[in-house]
C-alpha positions in Angstrom: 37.2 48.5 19.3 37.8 46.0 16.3 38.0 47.3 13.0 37.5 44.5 10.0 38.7 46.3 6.2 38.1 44.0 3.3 39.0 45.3 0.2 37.2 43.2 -1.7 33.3 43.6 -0.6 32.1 41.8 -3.3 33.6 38.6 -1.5 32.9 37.4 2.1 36.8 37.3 3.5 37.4 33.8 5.8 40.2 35.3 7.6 38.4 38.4 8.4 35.2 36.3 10.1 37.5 34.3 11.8 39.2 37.5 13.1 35.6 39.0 14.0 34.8 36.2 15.8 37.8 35.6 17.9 37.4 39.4 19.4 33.6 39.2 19.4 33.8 36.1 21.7 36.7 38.1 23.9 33.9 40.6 24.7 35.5 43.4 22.2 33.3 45.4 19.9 33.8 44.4 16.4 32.8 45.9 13.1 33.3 46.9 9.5 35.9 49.4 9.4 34.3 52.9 9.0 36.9 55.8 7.9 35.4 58.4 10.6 35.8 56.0 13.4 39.7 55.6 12.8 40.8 57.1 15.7 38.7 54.6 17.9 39.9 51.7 16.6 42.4 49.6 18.9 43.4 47.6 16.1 42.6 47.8 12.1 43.0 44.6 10.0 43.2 44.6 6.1 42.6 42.1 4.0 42.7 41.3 0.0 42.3 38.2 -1.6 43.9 39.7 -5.4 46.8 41.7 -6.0 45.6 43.5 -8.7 43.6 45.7 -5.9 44.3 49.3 -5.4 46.2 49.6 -2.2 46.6 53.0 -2.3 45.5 55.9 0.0 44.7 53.1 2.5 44.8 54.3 6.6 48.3 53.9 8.3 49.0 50.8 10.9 46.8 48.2 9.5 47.3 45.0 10.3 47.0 43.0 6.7 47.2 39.8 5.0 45.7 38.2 2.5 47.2 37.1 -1.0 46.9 40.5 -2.5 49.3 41.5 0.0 51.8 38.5 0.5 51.6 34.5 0.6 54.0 34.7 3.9 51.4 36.2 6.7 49.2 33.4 8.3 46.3 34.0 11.0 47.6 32.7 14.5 47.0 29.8 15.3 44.3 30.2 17.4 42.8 32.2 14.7 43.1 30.1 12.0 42.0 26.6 14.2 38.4 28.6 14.4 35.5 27.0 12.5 33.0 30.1 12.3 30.2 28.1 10.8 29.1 30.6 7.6 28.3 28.2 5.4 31.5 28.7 2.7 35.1 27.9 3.6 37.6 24.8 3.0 37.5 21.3 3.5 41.2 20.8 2.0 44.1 23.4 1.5 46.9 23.2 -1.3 47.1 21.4 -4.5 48.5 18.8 -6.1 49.0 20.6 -9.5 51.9 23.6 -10.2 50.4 26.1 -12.9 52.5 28.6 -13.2 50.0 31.2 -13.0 48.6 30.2 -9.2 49.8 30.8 -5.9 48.0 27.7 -3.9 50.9 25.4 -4.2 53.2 28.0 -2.9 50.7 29.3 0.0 49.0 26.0 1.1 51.4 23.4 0.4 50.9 19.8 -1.2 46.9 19.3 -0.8 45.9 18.3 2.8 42.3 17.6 4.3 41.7 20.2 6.9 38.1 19.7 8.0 34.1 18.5 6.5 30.8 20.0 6.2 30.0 20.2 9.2 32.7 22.1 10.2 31.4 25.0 7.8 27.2 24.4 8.3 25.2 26.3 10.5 22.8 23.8 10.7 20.2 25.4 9.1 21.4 26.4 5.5 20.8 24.3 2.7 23.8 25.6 0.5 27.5 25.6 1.2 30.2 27.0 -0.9 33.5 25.4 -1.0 36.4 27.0 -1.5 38.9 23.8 -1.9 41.3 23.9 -4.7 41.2 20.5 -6.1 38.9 18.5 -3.9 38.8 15.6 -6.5 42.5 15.1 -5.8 41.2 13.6 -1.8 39.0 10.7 -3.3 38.2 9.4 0.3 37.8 13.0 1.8 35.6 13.9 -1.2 33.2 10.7 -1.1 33.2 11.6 2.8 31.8 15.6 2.0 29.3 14.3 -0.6 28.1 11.2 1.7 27.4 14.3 4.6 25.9 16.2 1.8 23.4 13.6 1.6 22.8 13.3 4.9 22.3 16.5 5.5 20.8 17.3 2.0 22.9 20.4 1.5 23.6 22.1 -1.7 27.2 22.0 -2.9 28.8 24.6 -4.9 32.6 23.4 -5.3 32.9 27.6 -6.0 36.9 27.3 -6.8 36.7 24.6 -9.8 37.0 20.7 -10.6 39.9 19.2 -12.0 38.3 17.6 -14.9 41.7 15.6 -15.4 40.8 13.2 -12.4 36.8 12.8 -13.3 35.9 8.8 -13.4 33.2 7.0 -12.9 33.0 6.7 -9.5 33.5 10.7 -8.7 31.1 11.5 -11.7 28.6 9.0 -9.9 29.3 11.3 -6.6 28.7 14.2 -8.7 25.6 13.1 -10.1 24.3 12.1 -6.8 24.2 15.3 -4.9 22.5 18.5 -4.5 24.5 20.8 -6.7 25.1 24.2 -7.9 26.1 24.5 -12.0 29.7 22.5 -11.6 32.7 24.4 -12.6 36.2 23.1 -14.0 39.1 25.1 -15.6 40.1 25.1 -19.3 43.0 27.0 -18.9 45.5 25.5 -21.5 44.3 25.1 -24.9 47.1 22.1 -25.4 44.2 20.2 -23.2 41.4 20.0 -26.1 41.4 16.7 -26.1 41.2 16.0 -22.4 38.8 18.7 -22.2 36.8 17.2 -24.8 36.9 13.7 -23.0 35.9 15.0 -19.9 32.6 16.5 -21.6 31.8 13.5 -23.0 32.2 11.3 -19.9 30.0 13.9 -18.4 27.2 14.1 -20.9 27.2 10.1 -20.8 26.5 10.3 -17.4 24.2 12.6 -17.2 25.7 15.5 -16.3 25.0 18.1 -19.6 26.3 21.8 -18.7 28.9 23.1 -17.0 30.2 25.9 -16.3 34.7 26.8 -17.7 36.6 29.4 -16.1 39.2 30.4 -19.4 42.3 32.2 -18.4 42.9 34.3 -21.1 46.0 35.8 -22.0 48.6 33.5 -20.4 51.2 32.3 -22.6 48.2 32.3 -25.7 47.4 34.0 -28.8 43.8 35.6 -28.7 42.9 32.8 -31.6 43.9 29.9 -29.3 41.8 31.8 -26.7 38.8 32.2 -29.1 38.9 28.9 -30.2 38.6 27.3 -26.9 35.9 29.1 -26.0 33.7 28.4 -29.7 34.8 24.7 -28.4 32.7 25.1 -25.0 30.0 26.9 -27.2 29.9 23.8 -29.7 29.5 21.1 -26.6 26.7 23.2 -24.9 29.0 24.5 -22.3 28.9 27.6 -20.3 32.4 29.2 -20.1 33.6 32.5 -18.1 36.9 34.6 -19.4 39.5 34.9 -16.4 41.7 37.9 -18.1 45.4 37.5 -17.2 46.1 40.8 -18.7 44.7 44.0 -19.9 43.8 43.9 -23.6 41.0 45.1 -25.6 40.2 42.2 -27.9 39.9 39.7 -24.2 37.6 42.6 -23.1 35.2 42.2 -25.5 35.5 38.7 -25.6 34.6 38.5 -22.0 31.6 40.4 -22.9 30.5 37.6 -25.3 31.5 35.0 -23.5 30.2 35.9 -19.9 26.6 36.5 -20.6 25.5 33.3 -21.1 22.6 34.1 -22.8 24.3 36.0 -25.2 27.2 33.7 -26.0 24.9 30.6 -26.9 22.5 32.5 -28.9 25.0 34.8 -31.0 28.2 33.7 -32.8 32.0 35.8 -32.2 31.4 37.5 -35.6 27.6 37.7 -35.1 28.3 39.7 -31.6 31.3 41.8 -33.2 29.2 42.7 -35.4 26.2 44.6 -33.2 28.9 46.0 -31.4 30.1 48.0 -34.3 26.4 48.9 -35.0 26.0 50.1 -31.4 29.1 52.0 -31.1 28.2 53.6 -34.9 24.6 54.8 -32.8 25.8 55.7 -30.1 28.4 58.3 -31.4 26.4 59.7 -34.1 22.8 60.6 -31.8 22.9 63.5 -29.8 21.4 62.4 -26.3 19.3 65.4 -24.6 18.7 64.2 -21.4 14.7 65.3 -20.1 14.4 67.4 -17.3 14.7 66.4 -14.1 11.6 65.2 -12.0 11.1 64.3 -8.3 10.8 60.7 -7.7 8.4 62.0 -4.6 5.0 60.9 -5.4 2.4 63.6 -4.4 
């Protein structure tokens, strides 16, 4: 028996399905690792996508991988060459940019096609969410997804980001022309205003009115560069999410602004400070008595 750990639940794990269905089709029995069932297990593999994950108290001889573990451990071969058909994964690997903050130039190497659509699609879903790190960076390979997109009238959600550095005409055309989840780019420098602010605008001209910005916070900026990219966003109709590079209690409540939409375009920074302080002034000055306890068992 297989055992399959992913330590991050929240996210479906590639290398894990690929592992599940490599033994699955070798007639072994596969599934979620279950703590009571250690001893049954032939083989354990672990997996974590972030390195900020706890990895303690985990069981002895797994087999892991994963970025929050190491970039050096790779799938075999004929592991990694399996398309499982889930309806998310990569049509390209690598990048063609070095932040100093990311690991995909390191891992994947210079950006490289490595498959299409239909090399993720079931055939019958009608979303699929890419993981590619700079798709825009292929121009052929990326006209070639979005023309099978078409086709096939699929849903794209390029989940990973845009770079809005290498948006045109033609891609934004592309862009326009597809089914399409909320698309996403990356503000993560705030010396890029005025790219940032070009992008929007070559957007909105064409069409193309909200997006979404992941921010990394925290990174080599003062919380009022931070702050002021993010009233920037708000001031050009733009959704943004806070990506906090460290622990700090100022980009935590940020991030609480910012990250419910519905709140960040309806209150200002000071305006949401503000009913924090009038919360946490409630909050520690009533005495809560909680009722008494009743069966949820209707009778």
């Amino acid at each position: 028996m297989i055992g399959l750990l992913n330590l991050e639940p929240k996210y479906r794990n590639l290398a894990l399905e690929k592992i599940r269905l490599y033994y699955s089709e070798r007639g072994e029995t596969v599934e979620d690792y279950f703590p009571l069932r250690y001893e049954s297990y032939e083989k354990i593999f672990c997996s974590s996508i972030f390195n900020f994950t706890p990895k303690m108290n985990l069981p002895p001889n797994l087999i892991t991988g994963g970025t929050g573990f190491d970039l050096s451990t790779l799938l075999p071969p004929e592991i990694e060459s399996i398309k499982p058909h889930l309806n998310f994964g990569f049509t390209s690997r690598g990048c063609i940019r070095k932040c100093g903050f990311c690991v995909v130039p390191e891992k994947e190497g210079y950006i490289h096609p490595v498959g299409d659509l239909l090399d993720l699609w079931d055939g019958q879903a009608r979303q699929i969410i890419l993981y590619d790190n700079n798709i825009l960076a292929l121009s052929e390979h990326f006209q070639m997804v979005c023309e099978q997109a078409i086709k096939y009238k699929l849903e794209l959600d390029f989940n990973q980001g845009l770079d809005y550095r290498l948006l045109n005409q033609d891609n934004i055309a592309l862009l326009k022309s597809i089914r399409h989840h909320e698309y996403r780019f990356s503000f993560d420098d705030p010396r890029y205003m005025p790219s940032v602010e070009h992008a929007i605008t070559l957007l909105q001209a064409n069409g193309i009115k909200r997006c979404f910005w992941y921010v990394l916070v925290g990174y080599n900026t003062t919380f009022e560069q931070d702050l002021e990219r993010v009233e920037f966003l708000k001031s050009r109709n733009q959704n943004a999410y806070i990506q906090r590079y460290k622990t700090d209690k100022r980009l935590t409540l940020l991030a609480s602004w910012v990250n419910q939409h519905h709140i960040f375009h309806c209150m200002t920074w000071k305006q949401f400070c503000a009913a924090q302080k009038r919360h946490e002034r409630i909050s520690s000055s009533t005495h809560y008595v909680s009722p008494p306890l009743r069966s949820s068992r209707r009778t």
